[in-house]
C-alpha positions in Angstrom: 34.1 10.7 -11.6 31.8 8.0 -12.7 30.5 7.8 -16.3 27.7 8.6 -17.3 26.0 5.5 -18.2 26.5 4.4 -14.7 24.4 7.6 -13.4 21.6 6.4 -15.7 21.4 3.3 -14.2 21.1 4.8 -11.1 18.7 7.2 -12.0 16.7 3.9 -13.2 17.3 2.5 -10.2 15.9 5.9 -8.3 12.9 6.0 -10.7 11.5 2.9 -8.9 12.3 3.7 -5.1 10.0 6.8 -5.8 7.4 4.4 -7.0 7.7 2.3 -4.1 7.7 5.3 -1.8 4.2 6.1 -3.3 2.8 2.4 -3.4 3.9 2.1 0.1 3.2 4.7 1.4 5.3 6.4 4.6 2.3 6.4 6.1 2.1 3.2 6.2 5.7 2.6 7.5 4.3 4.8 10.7 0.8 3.2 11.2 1.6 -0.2 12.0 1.9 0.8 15.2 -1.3 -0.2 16.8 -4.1 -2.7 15.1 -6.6 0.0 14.3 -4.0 2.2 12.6 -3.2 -1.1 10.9 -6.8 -1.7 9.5 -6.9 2.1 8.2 -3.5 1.1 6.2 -5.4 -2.2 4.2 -7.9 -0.2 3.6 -6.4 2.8 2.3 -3.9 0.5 0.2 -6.6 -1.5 -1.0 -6.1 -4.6 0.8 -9.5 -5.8 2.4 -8.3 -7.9 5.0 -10.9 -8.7 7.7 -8.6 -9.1 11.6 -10.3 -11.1 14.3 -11.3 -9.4 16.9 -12.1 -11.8 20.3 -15.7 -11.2 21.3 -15.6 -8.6 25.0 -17.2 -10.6 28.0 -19.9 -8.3 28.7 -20.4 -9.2 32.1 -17.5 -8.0 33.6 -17.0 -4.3 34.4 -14.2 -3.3 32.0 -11.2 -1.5 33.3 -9.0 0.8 31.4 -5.7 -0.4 30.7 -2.8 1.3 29.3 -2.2 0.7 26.1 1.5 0.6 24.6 2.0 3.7 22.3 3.9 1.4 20.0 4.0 -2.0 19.2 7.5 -4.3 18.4 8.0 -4.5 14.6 9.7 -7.5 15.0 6.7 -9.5 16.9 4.2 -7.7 14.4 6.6 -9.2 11.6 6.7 -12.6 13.3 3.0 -12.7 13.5 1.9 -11.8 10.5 4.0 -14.3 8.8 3.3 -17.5 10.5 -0.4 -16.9 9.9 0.1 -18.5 6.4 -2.3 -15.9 4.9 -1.4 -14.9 1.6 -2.5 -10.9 2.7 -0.6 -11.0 6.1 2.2 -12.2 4.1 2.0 -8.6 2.3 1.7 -6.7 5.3 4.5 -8.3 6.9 6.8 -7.9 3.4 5.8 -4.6 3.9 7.1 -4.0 7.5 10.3 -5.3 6.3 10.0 -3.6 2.9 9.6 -0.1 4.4 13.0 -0.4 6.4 14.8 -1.4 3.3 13.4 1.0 1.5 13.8 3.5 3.5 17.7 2.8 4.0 18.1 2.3 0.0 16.8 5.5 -0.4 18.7 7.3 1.7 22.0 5.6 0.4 20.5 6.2 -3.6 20.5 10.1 -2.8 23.5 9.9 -0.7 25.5 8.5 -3.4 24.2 10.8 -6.5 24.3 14.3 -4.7 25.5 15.8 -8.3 22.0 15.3 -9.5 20.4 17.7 -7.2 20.9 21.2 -5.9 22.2 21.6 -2.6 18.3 22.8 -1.5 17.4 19.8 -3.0 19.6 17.5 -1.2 18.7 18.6 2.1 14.6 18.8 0.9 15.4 15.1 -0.4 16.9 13.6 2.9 15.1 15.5 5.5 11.8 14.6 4.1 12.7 10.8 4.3 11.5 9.2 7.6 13.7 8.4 9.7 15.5 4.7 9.9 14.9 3.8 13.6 11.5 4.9 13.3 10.9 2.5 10.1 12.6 -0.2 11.1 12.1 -0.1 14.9 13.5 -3.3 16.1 13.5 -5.4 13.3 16.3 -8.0 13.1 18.9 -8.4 10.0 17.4 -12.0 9.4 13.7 -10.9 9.3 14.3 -7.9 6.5 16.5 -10.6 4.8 13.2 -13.2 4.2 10.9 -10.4 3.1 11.1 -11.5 -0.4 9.3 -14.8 0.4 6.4 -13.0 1.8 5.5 -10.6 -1.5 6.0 -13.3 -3.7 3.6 -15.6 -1.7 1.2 -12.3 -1.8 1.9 -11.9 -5.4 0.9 -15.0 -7.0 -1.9 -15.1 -4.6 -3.5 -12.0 -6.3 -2.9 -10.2 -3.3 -4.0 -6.7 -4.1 -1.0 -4.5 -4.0 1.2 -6.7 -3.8 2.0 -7.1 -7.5 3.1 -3.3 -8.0 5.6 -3.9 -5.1 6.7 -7.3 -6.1 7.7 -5.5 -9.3 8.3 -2.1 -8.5 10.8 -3.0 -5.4 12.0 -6.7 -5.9 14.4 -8.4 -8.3 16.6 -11.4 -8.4 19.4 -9.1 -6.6 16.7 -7.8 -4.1 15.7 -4.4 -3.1 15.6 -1.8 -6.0 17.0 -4.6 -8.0 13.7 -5.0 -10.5 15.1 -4.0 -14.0 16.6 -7.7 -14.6 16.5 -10.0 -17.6 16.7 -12.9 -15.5 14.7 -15.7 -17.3 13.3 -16.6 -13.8 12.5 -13.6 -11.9 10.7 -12.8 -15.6 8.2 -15.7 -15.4 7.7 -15.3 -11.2 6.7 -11.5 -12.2 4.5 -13.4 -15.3 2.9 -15.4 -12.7 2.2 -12.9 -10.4 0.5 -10.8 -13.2 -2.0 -13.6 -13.8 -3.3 -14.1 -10.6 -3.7 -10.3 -10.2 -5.2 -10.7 -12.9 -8.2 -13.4 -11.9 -8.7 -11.6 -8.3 -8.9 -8.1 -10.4 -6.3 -6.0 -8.6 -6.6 -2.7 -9.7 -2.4 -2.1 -9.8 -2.2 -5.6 -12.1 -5.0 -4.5 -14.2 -3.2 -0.9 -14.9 0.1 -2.5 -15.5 -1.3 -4.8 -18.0 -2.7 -2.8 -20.1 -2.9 1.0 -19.8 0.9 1.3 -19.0 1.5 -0.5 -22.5 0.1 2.4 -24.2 1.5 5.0 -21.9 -2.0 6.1 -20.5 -2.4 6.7 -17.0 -5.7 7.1 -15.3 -5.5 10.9 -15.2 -5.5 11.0 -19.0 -7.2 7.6 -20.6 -9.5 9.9 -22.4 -6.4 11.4 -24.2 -4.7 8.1 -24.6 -4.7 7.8 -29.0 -5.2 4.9 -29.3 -7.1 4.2 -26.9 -8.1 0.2 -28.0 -10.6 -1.5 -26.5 -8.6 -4.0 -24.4 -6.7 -1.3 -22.8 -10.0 0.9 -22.1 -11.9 -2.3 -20.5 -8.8 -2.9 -18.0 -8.6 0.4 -17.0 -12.4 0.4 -16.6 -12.0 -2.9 -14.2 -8.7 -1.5 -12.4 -11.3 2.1 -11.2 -13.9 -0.1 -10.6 -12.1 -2.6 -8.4 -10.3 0.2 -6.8 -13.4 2.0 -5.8 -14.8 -1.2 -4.3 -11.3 -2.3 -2.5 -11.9 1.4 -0.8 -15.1 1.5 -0.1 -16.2 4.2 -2.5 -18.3 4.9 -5.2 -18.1 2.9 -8.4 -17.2 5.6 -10.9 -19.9 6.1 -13.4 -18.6 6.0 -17.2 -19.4 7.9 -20.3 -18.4 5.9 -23.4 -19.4 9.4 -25.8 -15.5 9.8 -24.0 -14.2 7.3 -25.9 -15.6 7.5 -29.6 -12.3 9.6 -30.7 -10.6 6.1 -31.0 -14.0 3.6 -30.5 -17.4 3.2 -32.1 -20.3 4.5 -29.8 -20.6 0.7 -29.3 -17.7 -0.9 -29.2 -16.8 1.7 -26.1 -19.7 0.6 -24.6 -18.9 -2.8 -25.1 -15.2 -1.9 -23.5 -16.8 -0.6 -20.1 -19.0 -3.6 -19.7 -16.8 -6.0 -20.0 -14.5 -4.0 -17.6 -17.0 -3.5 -15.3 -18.2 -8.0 -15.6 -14.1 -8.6 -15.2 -14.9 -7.2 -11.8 -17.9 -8.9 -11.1 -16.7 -12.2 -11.9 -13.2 -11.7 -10.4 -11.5 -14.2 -7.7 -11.9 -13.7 -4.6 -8.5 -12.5 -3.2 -7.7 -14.4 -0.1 
């Protein structure tokens, strides 16, 4: 039997693979199949990315052409990172993160099967996707270099990428991101700060609102609620309405005055909403 300081760790460790399930998404582990489902995935994570598409020669008669039903994860993988673009370098990490993920997960469960009913054992594995489907034909060596890709997204302000940088990285790799190592500490500092400057909605939240335990369900409710922490969240909605092509949220600052003056809330929600306008643009 192990003790029980060692199934808290684990459980720490568990705590973050369902957060990385979430930020990633297992839909996107199954759309990068083809490059329209692909597009669907940047913008649903909030990555606008805009994919060249060659010009059709209108003057010839086009034919219809099969197209494959799926497309090789390792040549999508290859592709993606010798462009040298800081947001293919996301989507490939995340090619590669999804199969590690995926496999961590399944081990994570495997080896805690105390901490869950049988019912929820089998609920837990059978609704993980599948390993060959996530990982498809990726090789050993191109899951290995996946850390180089989100950290190149991460201090480029990628958006998204800083949530999985931290959420599913460390110094010791995949699930690995409670550490006190010095290093991985000021690369994870780094990478806050340029989310920061491009406005990305998950850097904004973590900076702030998560500091006071406030989530974007329950700001109003957040006591206290300070200033800083209500212009941040302000920016993070507002940049993550514009990174999906939705409404900028309108808001109230009369929601605010149980912790604020009238104006110093409305002084809060301007300056979240100018963080936005005056924001990086991500590359």
């Amino acid at each position: 039997m192990k003790p029980r300081s060692e199934k808290k760790s684990r459980r720490a460790r568990i705590g973050p693979a369902i957060v990385a399930l979430v930020v990633l998404g297992a839909g996107a582990a199954l759309t990068l199949h083809s490059r329209s489902t692909l597009e669907a995935d940047e913008i649903k994570s909030g990555v606008n990315t805009v994919i060249s598409r060659e010009p059709r020669d209108t003057s010839v008669v086009a034919v219809a052409m099969p197209v494959p039903a799926v497309i090789s994860k390792s040549a999508e993988f290859d592709r993606l990172a010798k462009t040298g673009n800081p947001t293919d370098a996301l989507l490939a990490y995340r090619i590669a993160a999804n199969c590690e993920t995926a496999q961590a997960w399944r081990t994570s469960i495997g080896q805690s099967p105390n901490d869950l009913s049988p019912q929820q054992f089998e609920k837990s594995i059978a609704s993980l996707p599948k390993v060959e489907d996530v990982c498809g034909d990726l090789t050993p060596a191109q899951r290995a270099s996946r850390q180089q890709y989100i950290v190149k997204a991460g201090l480029a302000g990628v958006h998204g990428a800083f949530l999985n940088l931290t959420t599913l990285e460390g110094p010791k790799g995949m699930l690995h991101s409670f550490s006190d190592d010095a290093r991985w500490r000021a690369l994870e500092q780094e990478a806050m700060e340029a989310g920061l400057k491009t406005a990305d909605p998950g850097t904004l939240l973590g900076r702030e609102s998560f500091l006071y335990n406030c989530t974007e369900q329950d700001m109003t409710k957040c006591k206290p609620a300070p200033a800083g922490g209500l212009t941040l969240w302000v920016a993070s909605e507002t940049a993550r309405a514009i990174d999906q092509g939705k409404l900028v949220p309108v808001f109230d600052p009369n929601l605010y005055t149980g912790t604020l003056s009238l104006e110093e809330a409305k002084n809060a929600i301007a300056d979240g909403q100018a963080l936005v306008a005056t924001a990086q643009r991500q590359p």
